[in-house]
C-alpha positions as CSV (number, residue, x, y, z in Angstrom):
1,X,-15.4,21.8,-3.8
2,X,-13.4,20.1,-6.7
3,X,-9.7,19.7,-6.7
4,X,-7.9,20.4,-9.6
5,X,-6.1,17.1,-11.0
6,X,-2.3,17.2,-9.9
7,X,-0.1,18.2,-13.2
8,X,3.2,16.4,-11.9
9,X,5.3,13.9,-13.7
10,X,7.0,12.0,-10.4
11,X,6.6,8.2,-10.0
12,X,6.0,5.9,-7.8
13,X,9.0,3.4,-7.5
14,X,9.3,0.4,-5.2
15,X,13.2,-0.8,-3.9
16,X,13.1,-4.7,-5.4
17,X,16.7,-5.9,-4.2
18,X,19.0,-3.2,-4.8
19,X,17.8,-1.4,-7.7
20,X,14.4,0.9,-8.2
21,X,11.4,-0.3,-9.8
22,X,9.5,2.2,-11.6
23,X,5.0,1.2,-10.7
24,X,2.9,3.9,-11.6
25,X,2.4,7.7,-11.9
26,X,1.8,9.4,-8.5
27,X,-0.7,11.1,-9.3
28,X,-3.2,7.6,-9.6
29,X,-2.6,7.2,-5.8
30,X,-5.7,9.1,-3.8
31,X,-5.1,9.8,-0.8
32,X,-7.2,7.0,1.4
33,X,-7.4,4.5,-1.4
34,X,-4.9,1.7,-2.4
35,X,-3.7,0.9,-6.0
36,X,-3.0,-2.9,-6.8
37,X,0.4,-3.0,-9.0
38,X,1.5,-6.0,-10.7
39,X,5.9,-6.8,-9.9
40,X,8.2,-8.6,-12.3
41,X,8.2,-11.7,-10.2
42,X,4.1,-12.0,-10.6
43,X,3.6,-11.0,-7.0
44,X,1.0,-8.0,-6.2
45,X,1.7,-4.7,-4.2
46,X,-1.0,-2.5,-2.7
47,X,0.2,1.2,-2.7
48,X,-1.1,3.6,-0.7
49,X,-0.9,7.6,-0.1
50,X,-2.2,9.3,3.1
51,X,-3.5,12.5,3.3
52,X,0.4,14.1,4.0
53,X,1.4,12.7,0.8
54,X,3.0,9.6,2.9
55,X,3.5,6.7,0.5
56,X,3.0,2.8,1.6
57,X,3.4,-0.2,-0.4
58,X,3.0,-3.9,1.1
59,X,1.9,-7.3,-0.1
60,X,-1.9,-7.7,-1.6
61,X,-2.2,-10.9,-0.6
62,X,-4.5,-11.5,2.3
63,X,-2.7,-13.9,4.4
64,X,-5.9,-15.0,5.8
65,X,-8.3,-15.4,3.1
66,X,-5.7,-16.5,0.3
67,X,-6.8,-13.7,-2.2
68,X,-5.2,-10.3,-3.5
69,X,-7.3,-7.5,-1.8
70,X,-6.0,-5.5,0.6
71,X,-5.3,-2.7,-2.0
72,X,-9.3,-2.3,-1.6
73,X,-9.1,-2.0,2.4
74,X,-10.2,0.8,4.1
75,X,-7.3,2.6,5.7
76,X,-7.1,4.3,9.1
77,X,-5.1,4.8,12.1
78,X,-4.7,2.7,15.6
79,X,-2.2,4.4,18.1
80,X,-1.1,6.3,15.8
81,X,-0.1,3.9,13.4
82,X,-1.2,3.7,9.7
83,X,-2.8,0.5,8.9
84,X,-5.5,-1.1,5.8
85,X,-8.3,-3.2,7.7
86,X,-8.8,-6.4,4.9
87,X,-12.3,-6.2,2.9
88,X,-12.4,-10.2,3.6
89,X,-12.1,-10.4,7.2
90,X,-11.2,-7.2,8.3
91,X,-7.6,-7.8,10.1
92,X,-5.7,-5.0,10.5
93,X,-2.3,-4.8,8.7
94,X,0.5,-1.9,9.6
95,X,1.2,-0.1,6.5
96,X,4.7,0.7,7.2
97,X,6.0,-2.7,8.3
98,X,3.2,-5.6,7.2
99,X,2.7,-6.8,10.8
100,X,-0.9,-7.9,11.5
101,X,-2.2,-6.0,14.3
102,X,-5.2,-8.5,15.3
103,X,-2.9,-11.2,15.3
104,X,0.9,-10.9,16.1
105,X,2.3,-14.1,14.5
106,X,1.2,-12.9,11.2
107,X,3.3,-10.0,9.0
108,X,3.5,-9.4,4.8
109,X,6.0,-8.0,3.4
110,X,6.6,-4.2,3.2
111,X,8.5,-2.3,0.6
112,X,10.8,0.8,0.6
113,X,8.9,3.6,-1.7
114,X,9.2,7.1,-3.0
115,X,8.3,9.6,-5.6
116,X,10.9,10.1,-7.6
């Protein structure tokens, strides 16, 4: 089966402070695969779209291994939860808040997003 390409024209924007910050057309998101974005302060974001069409954006820094990959985790579920397993050393981060679910005392930041 293909899919036809998606035709619309909405954004993906991240909340930075108190204003909107316009990353990338929606429509590079697939769903199950992260997209590294670059933010005006030099930090990375991993973005994320399920297969409802729920967006995520945290960190892409690995706290663990020290290097920007978690946009190329592999994404999944655990209670119900959304989370991206690391491609370094595969700990488990929650997609909608950052916290590490292998180990408690570790959380990245996550943003507010929408389409928009």
């Amino acid at each position: 089966m293909t899919l036809a390409p998606e035709t619309t024209d909405l954004k993906i924007q991240l909340l930075l402070g108190d204003s909107w910050f316009t990353v990338c057309d929606l429509n590079v998101l697939l769903p199950g695969r992260g997209v590294a974005a670059l933010l005006p302060d030099g930090r990375q974001v991993a973005l994320f779209r399920d297969r409802a069409g729920k967006l995520y954006a945290i960190d892409n820094r690995d706290p663990f291994g020290g290097a920007a990959v978690l946009s190329r985790g592999l994404t999944g579920t655990h209670q119900g939860r959304p989370f991206v397993a690391s491609p370094l050393l595969k700990q488990r981060f929650d997609l909608e808040t950052g916290q590490c679910l292998d180990d408690e005392s570790v959380r990245i930041a996550a943003y507010e997003v929408r389409a928009s």
